[in-house]
C-alpha positions as CSV (number, residue, x, y, z in Angstrom):
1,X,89.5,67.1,122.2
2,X,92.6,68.8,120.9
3,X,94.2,71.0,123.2
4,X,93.3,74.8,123.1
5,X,95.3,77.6,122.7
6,X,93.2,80.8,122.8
7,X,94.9,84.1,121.6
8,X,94.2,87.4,122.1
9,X,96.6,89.9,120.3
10,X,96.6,90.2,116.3
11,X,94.5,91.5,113.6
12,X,92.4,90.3,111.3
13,X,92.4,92.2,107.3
14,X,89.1,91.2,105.5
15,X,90.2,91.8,101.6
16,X,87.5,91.4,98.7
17,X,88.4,88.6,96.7
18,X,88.6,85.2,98.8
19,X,88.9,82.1,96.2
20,X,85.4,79.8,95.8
21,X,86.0,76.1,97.2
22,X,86.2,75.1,93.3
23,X,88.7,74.6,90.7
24,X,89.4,76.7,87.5
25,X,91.0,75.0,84.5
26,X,94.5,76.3,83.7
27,X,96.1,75.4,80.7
28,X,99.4,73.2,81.5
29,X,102.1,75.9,82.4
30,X,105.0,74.6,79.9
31,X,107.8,76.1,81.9
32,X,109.0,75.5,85.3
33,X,111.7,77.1,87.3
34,X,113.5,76.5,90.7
35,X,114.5,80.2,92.2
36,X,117.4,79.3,94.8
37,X,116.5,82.5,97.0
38,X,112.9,80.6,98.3
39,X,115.1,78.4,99.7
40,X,116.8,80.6,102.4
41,X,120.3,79.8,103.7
42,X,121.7,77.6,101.1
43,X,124.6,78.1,99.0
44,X,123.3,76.2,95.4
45,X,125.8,74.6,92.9
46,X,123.9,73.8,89.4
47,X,124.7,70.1,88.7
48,X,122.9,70.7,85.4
49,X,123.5,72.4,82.1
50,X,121.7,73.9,79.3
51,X,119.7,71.5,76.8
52,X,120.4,68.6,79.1
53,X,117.0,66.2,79.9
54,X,116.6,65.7,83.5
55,X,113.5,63.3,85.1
56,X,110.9,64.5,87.4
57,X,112.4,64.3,90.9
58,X,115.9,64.5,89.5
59,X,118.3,67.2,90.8
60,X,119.1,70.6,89.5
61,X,121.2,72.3,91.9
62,X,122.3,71.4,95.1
63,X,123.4,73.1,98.6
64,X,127.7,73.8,98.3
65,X,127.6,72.9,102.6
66,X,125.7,70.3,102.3
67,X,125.8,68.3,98.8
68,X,123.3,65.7,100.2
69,X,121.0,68.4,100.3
70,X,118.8,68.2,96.9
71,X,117.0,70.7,95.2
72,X,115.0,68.4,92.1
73,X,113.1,69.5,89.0
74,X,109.3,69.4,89.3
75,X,108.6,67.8,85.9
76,X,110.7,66.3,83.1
77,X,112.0,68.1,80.1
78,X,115.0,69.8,78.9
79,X,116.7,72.4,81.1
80,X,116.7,75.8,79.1
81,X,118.2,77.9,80.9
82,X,120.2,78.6,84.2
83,X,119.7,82.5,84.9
84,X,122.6,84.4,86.7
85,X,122.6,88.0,88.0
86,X,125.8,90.0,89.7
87,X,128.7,88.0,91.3
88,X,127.3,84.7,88.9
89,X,124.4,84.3,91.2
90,X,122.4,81.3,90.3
91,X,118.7,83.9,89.6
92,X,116.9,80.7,88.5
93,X,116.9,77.2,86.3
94,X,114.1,76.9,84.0
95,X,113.1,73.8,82.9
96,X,110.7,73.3,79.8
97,X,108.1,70.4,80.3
98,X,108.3,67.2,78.0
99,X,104.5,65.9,76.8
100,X,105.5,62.8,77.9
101,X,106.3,62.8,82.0
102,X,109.6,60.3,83.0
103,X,110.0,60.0,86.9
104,X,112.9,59.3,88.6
105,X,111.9,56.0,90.6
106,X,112.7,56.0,94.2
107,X,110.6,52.8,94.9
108,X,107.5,52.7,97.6
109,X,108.3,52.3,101.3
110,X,106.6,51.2,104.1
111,X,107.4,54.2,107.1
112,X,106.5,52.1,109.5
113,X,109.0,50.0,108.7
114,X,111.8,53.2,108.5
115,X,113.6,54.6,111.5
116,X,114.0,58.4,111.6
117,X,117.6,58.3,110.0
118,X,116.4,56.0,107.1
119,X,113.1,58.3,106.7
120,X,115.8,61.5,106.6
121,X,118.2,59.4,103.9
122,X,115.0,59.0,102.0
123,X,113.8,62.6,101.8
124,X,117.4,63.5,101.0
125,X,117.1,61.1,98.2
126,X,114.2,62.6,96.9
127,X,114.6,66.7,97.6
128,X,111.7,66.3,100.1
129,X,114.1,67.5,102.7
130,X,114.6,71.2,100.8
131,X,110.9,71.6,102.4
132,X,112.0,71.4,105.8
133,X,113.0,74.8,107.6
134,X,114.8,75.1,111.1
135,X,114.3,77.8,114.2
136,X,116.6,79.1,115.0
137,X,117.5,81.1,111.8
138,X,114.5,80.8,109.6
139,X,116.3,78.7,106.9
140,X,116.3,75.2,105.3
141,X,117.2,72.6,107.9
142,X,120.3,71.1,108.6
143,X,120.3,67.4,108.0
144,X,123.2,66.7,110.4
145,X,121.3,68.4,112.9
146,X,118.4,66.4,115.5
147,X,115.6,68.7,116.1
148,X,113.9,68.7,119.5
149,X,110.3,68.8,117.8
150,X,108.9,69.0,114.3
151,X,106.0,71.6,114.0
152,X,103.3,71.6,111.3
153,X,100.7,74.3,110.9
154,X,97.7,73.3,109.1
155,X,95.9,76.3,108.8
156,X,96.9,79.9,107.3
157,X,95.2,83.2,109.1
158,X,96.7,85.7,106.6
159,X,94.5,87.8,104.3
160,X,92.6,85.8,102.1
161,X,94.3,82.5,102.8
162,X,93.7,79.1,101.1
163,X,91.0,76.6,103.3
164,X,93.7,73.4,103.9
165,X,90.6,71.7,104.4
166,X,89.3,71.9,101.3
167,X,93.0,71.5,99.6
168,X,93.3,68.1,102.0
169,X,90.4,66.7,100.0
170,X,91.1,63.3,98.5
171,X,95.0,63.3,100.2
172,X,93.9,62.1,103.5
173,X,96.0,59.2,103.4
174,X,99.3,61.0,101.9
175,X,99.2,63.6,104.8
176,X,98.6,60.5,107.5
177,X,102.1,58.9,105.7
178,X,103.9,62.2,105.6
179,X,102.9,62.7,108.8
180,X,104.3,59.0,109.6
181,X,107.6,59.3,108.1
182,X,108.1,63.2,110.0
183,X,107.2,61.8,113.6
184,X,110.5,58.8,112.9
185,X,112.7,61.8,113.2
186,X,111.4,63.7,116.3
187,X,108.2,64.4,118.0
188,X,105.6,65.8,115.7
189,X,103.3,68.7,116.9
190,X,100.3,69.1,114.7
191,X,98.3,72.8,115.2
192,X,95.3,73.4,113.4
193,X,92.7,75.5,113.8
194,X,89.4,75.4,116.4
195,X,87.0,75.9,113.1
196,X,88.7,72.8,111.2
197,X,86.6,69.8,111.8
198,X,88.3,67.6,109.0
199,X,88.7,63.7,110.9
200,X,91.9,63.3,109.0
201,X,93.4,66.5,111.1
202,X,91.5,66.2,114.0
203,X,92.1,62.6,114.5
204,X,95.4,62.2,113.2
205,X,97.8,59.8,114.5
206,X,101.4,60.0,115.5
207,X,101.4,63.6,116.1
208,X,100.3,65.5,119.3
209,X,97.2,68.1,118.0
210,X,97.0,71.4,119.2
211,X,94.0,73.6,118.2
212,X,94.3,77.7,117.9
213,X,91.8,80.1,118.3
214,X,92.3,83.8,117.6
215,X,92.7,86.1,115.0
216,X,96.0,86.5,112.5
217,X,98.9,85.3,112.9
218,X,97.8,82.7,115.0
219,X,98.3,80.4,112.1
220,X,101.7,81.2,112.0
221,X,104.1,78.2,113.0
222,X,106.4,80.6,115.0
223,X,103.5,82.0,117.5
224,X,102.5,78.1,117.6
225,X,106.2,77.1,118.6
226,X,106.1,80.1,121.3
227,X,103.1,78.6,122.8
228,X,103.8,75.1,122.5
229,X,107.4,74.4,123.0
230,X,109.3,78.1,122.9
231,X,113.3,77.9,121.3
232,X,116.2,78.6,123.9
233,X,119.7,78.9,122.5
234,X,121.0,76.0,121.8
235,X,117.7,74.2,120.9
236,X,116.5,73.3,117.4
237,X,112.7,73.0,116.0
238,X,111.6,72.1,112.0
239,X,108.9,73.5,110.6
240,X,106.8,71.9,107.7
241,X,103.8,73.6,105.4
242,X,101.1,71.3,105.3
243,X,101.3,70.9,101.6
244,X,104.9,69.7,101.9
245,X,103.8,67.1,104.3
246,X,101.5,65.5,101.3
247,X,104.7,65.6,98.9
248,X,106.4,63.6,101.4
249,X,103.1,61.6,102.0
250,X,103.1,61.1,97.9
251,X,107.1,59.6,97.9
252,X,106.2,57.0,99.9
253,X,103.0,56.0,98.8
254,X,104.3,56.0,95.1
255,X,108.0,56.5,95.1
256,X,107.8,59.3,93.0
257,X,108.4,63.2,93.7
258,X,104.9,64.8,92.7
259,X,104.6,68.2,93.8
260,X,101.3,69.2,92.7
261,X,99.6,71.9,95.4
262,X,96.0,73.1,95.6
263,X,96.5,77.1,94.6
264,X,94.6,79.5,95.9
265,X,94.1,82.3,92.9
266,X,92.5,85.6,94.9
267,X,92.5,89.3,95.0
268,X,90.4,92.2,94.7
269,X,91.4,91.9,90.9
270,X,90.9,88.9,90.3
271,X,87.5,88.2,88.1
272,X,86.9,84.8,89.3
273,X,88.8,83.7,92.7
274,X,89.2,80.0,93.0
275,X,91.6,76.9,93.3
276,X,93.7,75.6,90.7
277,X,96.5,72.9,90.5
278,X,100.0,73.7,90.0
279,X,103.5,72.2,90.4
280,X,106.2,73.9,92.7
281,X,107.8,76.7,90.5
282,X,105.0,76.3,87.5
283,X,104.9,79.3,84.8
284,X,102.1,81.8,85.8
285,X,101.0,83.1,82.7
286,X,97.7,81.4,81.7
287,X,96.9,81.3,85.4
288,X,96.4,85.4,85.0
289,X,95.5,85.6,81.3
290,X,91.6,86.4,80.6
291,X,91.0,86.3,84.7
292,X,92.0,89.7,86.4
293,X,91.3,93.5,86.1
294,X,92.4,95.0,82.4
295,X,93.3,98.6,82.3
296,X,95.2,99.4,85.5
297,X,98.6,98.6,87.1
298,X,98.3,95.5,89.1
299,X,100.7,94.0,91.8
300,X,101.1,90.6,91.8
301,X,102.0,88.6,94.0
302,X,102.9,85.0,95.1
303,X,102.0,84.7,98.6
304,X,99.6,86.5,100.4
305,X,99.4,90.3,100.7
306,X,101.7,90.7,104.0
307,X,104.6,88.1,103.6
308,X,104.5,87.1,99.8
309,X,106.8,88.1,97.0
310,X,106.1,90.4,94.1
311,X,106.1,88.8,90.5
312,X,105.4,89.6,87.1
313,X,102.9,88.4,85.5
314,X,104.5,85.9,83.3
315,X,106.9,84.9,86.5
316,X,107.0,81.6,88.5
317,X,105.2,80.0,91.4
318,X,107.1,80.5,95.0
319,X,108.5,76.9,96.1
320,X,106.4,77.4,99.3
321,X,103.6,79.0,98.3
322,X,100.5,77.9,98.3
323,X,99.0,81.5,97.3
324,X,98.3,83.7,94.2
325,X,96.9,87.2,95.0
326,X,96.6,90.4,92.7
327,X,96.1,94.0,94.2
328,X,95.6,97.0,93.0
329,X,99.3,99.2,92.1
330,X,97.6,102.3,93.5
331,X,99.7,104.4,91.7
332,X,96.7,105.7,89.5
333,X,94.9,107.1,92.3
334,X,95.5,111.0,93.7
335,X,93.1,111.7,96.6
336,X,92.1,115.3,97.6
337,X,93.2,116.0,101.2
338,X,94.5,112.7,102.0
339,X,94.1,110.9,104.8
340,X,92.3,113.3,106.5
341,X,88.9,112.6,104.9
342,X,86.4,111.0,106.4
343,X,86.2,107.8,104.3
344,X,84.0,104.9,104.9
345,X,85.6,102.9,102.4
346,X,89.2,102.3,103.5
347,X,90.7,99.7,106.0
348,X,91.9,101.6,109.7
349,X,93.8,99.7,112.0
350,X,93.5,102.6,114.9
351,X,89.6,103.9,113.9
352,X,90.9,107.1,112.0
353,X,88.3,106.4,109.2
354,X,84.7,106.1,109.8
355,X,84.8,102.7,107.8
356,X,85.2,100.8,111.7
357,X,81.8,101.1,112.2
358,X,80.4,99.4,109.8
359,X,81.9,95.6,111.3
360,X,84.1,93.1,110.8
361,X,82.0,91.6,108.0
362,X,82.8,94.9,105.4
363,X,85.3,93.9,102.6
364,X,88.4,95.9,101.6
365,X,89.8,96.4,98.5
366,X,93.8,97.6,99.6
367,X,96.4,98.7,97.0
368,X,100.2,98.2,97.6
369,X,101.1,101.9,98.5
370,X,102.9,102.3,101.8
371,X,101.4,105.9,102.3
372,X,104.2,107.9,103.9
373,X,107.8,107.9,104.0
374,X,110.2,105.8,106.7
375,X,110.7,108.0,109.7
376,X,112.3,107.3,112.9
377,X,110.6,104.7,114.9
378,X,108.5,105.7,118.1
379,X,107.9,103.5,120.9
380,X,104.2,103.1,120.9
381,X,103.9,99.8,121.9
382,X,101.5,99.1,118.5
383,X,103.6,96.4,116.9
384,X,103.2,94.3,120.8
385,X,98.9,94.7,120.4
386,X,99.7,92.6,116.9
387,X,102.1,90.1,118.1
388,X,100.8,87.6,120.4
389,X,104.4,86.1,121.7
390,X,106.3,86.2,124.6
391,X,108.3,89.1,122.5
392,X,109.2,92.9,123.1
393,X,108.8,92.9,119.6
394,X,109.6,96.8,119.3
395,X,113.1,96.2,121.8
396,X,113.9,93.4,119.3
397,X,114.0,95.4,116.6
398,X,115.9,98.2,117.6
399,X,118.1,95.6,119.5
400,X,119.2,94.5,115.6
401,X,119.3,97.5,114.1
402,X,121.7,98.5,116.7
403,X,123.7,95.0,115.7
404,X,123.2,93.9,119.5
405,X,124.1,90.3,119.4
406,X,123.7,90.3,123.5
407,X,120.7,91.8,123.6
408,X,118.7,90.2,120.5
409,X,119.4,87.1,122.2
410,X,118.1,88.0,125.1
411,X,115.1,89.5,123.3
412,X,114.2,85.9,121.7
413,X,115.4,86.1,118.4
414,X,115.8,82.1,118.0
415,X,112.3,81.9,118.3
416,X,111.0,84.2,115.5
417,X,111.1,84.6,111.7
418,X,110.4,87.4,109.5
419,X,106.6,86.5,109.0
420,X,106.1,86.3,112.6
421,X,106.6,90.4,112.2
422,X,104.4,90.7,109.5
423,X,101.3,92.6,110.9
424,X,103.8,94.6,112.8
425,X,105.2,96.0,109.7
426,X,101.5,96.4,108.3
427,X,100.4,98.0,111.4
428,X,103.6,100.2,111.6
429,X,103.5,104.4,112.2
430,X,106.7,104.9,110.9
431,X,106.6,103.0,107.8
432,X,109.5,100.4,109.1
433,X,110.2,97.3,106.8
434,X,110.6,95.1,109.9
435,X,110.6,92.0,107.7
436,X,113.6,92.9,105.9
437,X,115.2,94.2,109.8
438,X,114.5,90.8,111.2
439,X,115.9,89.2,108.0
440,X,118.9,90.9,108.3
441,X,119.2,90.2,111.8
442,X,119.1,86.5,111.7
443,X,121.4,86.4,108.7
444,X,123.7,88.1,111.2
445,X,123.6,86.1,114.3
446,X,123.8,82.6,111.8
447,X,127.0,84.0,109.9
448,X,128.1,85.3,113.8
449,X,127.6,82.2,115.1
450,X,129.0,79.6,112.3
């Protein structure tokens, strides 16, 4: 038996609209685009152009820093467009699908037969390393850099997450080879969850397993790292999704970049919440059309309700996201007296509705209003009952609002990324956006310390 982690501080949100364990049809997307800004800390350089034809696994832009560093199309087509905002900032590169599928060949390999700078070379090769992010900083890793320990969470806690155990279904053996080729290039520390029973996580090989038990974020890699192997300065960790690891799985096995995930479609206004297959960066529209809530404003959103990233309906799927949820706007809705009804309807963190006593089994339907205005923050100690690491999370955050290099190291900001401060933000009095904070502080430190 894995070893177990049980922990204590967090919060669990149940929201109406959990996806079914079965797949919808979705017509084939047609349009595909890589968004440099889900791949935090690079610096990209477009090595296409307009109307040129580029193969399946061949590169569209790349990192300025580090050129080795690929960043490759999804499918095949022609390139139709490379989007640029203020300053010439590369927005996106859209890529129209061909009927026909081409692949750039990278030829199978045995891992077992690689050593860890060969397994890097060939990930390079491929754009399987753009998947891999470092602590400290919270960006895409450094490929010159040797990581003390490679971490890979298998399960997701946030609000209505995707079960990995169903996605894993039929790619046992691409996660055991991606899980191979990651444990060449450092020691590999697998955490999964105390309700997954799946042999081909339980009982994988190369890896040392680590089972959580607790409520959210515990699937977070960052609370996993602080439990398992905490980040002193000095020290760097990568981090993997558990989808990513099947890509890489999928290169070897075939020698082709596939990067097909297992989508979890879900919301409150979502009519029928299920799974669907789509490619890194595919076009959302007919994933949307005919299946969510007519007549009201809607927020959607790729990710999951606390850490994902709002899109139009007609926008593209996150590079790491294995999420698609839809929410209610809220701006429709103009309740007499406020908060200070006794509602039995409405999610409470601190009891202030009536709604607590009806369990933990009661579904919510949440909108995306932030009800209330920033104010100044209050030490109250409730971002530290929702964050179950080692952290002053409250001294942290004033400690890089304030721009205290001194003291935000001292205060463990190697160890953390902005999800990691995700139910503090949620949970928060004063209406903080400690994501963006935390953002901004390790942007700071990384461009302080380069």
């Amino acid at each position: 038996m894995a070893n177990v982690i049980k922990l204590r501080k967090g919060l669990d949100i149940n929201l109406k609209g959990k996806a079914s364990q079965e797949f919808m049809s979705v017509k084939e997307p047609g349009f595909y685009a890589l968004v440099p800004d889900d791949f935090t800390g690079i610096t990209p350089k477009v090595v296409v152009k307009e109307q040129e034809y580029v193969m399946a696994g061949g590169p569209l832009f790349i990192d300025k820093n580090h050129p080795e560093l690929k960043f490759v199309s999804p499918v095949s087509g022609v390139v139709t467009s490379v989007e640029r905002g203020a300053r010439r900032k590369v927005l996106n590169i859209v890529v129209e699908a061909a009927a026909e599928q081409d692949y750039e060949e990278f030829g199978k390999k045995d891992v077992n037969a690689l050593n860890g700078e060969s397994v890097k070379a060939a990930l390079l090769e491929a754009g399987m390393f753009a998947f891999i992010r470092q602590r400290p900083y919270d960006v895409i890793a450094d490929p010159t850099m040797y990581p003390k320990a490679i971490f890979v969470s298998v399960f997701d806690s946030n609000p209505l997450a995707p079960d990995f155990e169903f996605a894993l279904k039929g790619e046992e053996a691409n996660f055991q080879t991606g899980l191979d080729a990651l444990s060449k290039m450092a020691k590999t520390y697998l955490s999964i969850s105390v309700k997954q029973k799946a042999a081909a996580l339980t009982q994988a090989k190369n890896v040392t397993i680590t089972a959580f038990d607790g409520p959210n974020p515990a699937g977070n890699v960052g609370v996993q790292i602080n439990h398992i192997s905490p980040v002193v300065k000095g020290e760097t960790v990568w981090t993997i999704g558990a989808e990513a690891v099947i890509f890489i799985g999928r290169l070897f096995n075939t020698g082709r970049v596939d990067m097909t995930r297992k989508v979890a479609v879900t919301g409150s206004e979502v009519l029928k919440p299920a799974y669907c297959k789509l490619k890194v960066g595919a076009l959302l529209t007919n994933v949307f059309s005919g299946n969510v809530t007519t007549g009201r404003d809607l927020r959607y959103i790729s990710g999951n309700v606390l850490t994902g990233k709002k899109v139009n309906p007609n926008g593209f799927l996150g590079a790491f996201d294995s999420q698609l949820t839809v929410i209610p706007e809220g701006d429709d809705i103009h309740e007499m007296l406020g908060w200070i009804m006794p509602r039995f309807n409405q999610f409470s963190v601190n009891h202030s509705y009536f709604s607590w006593l009806l369990g933990n089994n009661k579904e919510y339907v949440l909108d995306a209003r932030i009800k209330g205005g920033e104010r100044h923050m209050i030490m109250s100690n409730e971002y530290d009952k929702v964050f179950p690491m080692d952290i002053f999370p409250e001294y942290l955050v004033k400690a890089i609002i304030a721009g205290d290099i001194d003291r935000m190291e001292a205060l463990g900001i190697y160890e953390v990324a902005p999800e990691d401060f995700a139910l503090c933000e949620f949970v928060c009095s004063s209406k903080v956006e400690v994501q963006r904070i935390v953002r901004a502080g390790l942007d700071m430190l990384r461009a302080e310390m380069a």
